[in-house]
Structures are given as C-alpha cells and as structure tokens.
VOBA-1610 file (N, C-alpha, C; in pm, whole numbers, padded with zeros to 5 digits, always signed):
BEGIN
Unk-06913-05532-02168Unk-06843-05407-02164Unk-06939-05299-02113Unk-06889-05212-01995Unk-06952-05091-01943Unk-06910-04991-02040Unk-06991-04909-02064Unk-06895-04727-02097Unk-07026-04622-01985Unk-06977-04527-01975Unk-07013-04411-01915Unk-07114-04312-02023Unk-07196-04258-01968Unk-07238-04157-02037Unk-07123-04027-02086Unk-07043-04036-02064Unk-06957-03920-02099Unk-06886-03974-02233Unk-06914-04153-02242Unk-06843-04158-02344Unk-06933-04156-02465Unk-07033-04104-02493Unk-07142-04138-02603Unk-07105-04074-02664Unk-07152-04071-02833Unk-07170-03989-02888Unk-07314-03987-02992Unk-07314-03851-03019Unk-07486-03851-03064Unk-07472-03831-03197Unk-07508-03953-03299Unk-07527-03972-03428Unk-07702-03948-03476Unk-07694-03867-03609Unk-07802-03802-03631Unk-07804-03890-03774Unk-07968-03921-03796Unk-07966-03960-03958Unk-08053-03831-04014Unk-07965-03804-04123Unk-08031-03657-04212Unk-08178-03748-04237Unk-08289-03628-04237Unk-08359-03608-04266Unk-08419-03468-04363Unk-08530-03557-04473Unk-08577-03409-04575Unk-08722-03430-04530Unk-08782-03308-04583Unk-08919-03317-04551Unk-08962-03204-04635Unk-09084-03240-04724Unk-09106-03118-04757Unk-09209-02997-04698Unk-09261-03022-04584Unk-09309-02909-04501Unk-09187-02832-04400Unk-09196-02754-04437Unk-09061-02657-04368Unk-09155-02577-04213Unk-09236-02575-04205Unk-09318-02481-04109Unk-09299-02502-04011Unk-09293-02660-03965Unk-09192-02730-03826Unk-09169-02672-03775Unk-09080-02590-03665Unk-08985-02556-03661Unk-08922-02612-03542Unk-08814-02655-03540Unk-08689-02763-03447Unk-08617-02644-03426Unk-08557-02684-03300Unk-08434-02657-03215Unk-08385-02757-03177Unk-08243-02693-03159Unk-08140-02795-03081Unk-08173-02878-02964Unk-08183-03000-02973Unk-08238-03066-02804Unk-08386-03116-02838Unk-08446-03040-02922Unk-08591-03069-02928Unk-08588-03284-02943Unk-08722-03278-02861Unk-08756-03423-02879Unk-08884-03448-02931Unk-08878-03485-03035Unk-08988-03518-03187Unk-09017-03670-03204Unk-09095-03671-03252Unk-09166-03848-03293Unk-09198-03792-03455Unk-09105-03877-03537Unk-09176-03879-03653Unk-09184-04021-03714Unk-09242-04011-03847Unk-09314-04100-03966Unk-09280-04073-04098Unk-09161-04202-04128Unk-09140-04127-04286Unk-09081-04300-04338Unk-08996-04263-04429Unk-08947-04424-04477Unk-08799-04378-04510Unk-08727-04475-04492Unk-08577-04471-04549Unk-08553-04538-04654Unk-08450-04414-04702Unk-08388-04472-04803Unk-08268-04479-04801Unk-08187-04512-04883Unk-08040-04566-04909Unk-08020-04450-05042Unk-07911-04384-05000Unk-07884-04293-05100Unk-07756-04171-05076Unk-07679-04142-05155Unk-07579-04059-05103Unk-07619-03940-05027Unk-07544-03940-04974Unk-07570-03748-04858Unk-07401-03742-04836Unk-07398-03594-04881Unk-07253-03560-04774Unk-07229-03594-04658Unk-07330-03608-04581Unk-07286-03594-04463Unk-07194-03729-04376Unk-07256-03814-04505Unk-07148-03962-04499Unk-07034-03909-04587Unk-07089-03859-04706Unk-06992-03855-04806Unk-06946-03985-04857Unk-07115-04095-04893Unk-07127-04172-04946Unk-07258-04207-04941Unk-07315-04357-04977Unk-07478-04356-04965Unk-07447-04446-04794Unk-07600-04375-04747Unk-07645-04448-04621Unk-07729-04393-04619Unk-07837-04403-04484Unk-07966-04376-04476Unk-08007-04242-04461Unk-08102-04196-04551Unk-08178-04096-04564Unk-08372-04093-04489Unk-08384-04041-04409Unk-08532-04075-04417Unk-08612-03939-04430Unk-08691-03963-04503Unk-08880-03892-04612Unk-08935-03843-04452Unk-08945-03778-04431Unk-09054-03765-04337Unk-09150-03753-04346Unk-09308-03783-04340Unk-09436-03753-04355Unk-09503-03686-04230Unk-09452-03761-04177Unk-09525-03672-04032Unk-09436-03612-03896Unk-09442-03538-03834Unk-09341-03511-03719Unk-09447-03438-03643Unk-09460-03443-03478Unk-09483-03420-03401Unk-09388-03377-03214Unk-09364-03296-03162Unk-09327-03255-03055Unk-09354-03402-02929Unk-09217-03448-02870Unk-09230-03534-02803Unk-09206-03519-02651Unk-09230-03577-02535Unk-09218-03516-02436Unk-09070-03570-02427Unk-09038-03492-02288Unk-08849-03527-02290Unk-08853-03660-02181Unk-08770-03780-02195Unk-08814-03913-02144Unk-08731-03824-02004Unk-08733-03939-01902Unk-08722-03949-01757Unk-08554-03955-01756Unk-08501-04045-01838Unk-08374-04118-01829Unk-08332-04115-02000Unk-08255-03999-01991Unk-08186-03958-02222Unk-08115-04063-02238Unk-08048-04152-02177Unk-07915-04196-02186Unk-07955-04372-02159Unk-07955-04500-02225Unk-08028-04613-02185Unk-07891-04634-02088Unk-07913-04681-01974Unk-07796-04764-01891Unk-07814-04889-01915Unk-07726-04992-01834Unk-07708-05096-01801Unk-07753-05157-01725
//
C-alpha cells in the first residue's frame, strides 16, 4: 500500500521533564533521552506511553521530514 504525504498524520507522545528552561516551539526538531512509561494521561484518556526526559538537545532539520517509499 502507497499513501501520500498529505495523508499523514503527526502523533505526539506526551512528554514531562522536570527542567522547564528548554524552551520548544512548534516545528522545533530535538533529540532527547528519557525512559517510558506506561501510565494514564488524558491525552489518551487512558494509560499509554509517557516518557521522563533526562536530557534534550536542539536537532538539525533532516533533508527529507516525511520517510517515502
């Protein structure tokens, strides 16, 4: 099966962290280091994955956002 880039959609896993100083924007591309857990979040509005962050760093933006075929 083909699909198009128009048909994606962009699923986010919540993340906590307790250094707030970060600071993210929309689009930003980050590399982080943390561990998941299994645990409720609204944002399922049930349990699924949560991940700890320990470390986060500013990533460069790749060549190609979208993997093709």
């Amino acid at each position: 099966m083909n699909c198009c880039e128009e048909d994606i959609t962009y699923v986010g896993i919540p993340c906590k962290r307790e250094d707030d100083s970060f600071e993210l924007k929309m689009r930003d591309w980050v590399t982080i280091v943390g561990k998941i857990s299994i645990e409720y979040h609204k944002a399922y509005g049930e349990k699924g994955p949560v991940i700890y962050v320990s470390n986060i760093v500013y990533a460069e933006k790749p060549e190609q956002e979208v993997v093709s075929p």
